[in-house]
N, C-alpha and C positions, 0 to 999 in steps of 0.2 A: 467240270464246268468250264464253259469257254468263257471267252473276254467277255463277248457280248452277253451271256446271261448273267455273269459277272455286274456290268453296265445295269442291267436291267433292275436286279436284286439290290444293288442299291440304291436305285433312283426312285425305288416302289418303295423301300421304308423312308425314304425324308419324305414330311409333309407337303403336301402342297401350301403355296403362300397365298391367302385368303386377301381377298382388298381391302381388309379392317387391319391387317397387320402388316407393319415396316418391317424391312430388311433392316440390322441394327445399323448397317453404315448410315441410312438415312438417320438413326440417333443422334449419331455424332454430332458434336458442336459445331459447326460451319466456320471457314478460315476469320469471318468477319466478325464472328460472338468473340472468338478467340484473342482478335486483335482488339477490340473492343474490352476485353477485358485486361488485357496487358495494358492499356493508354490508364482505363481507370485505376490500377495498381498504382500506377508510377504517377498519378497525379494524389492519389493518396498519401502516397510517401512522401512526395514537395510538400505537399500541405500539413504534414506531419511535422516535417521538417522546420518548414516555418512557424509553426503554432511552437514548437518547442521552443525555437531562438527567440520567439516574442517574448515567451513566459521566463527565459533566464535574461534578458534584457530587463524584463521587468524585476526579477530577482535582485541584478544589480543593480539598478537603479534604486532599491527601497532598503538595499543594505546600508549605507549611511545615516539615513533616518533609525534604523534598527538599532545599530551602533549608540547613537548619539541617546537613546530613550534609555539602554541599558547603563551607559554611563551614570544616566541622571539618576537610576533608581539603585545603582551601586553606589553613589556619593550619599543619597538619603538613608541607606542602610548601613553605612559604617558611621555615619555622624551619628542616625537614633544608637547603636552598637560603643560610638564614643561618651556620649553622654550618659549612655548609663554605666559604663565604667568609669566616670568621674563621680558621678553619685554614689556608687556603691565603695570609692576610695574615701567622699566625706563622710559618708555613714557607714560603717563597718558593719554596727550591731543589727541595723535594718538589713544589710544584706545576710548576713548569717542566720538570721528567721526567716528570708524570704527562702535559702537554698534551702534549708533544711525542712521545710515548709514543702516546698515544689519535692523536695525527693521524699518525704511519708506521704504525698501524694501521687505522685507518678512511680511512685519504686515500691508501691504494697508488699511486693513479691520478697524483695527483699528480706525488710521489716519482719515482715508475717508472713512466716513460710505455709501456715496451714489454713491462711486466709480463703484459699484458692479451693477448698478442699467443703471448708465449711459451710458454702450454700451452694451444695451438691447433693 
């Protein structure tokens, strides 16, 4: 075979390009989609940027209100926590029914080891 049948043999198997079908270059995204889509990233990312620093501004701003609520409901819990260990120092014998009381209640297992067994 010479060059030119060579030439020929290849150019009869590729298709011919029909007017309903693009060459893929014309696929390609155009330099302006391109930059167009680089402007809207990078304005995604500021506005990221910013919605974050708003939302920890706002974080520190509501952390001393936080503070100050937790203070108040850890003074209310150790006063109710002191009072009832001054009552359970005046009355010994009420505390000693109520413990023993709360543990054959919550400590079955204990107690009665074959409790667990018997409505099986």
């Amino acid at each position: 075979m010479s060059g030119e049948e060579g030439r020929e043999a290849a150019t009869a198997t590729v298709p011919a390009a029909n007017s309903s079908t693009k060459p893929w270059v014309e696929e390609l995204p155009t330099i302006e989609s391109l930059i167009d889509s680089k402007d809207l990233a990078i304005r995604s990312a500021q506005s990221l940027f910013h919605n974050s620093s708003n939302h920890l501004r706002s974080f520190q701003d509501s952390l001393p209100q936080a503070s100050s609520h937790y203070k108040s409901y850890e003074d209310a819990f150790f006063s109710k926590l002191k009072e009832g260990v001054m009552i359970a120092k005046e009355n010994p014998g009420a505390a000693v029914g109520i413990t023993l009381t709360a543990a054959f209640c919550l400590m079955r297992g204990l107690f009665f080891p074959d409790y667990h067994f018997s409505f099986r």
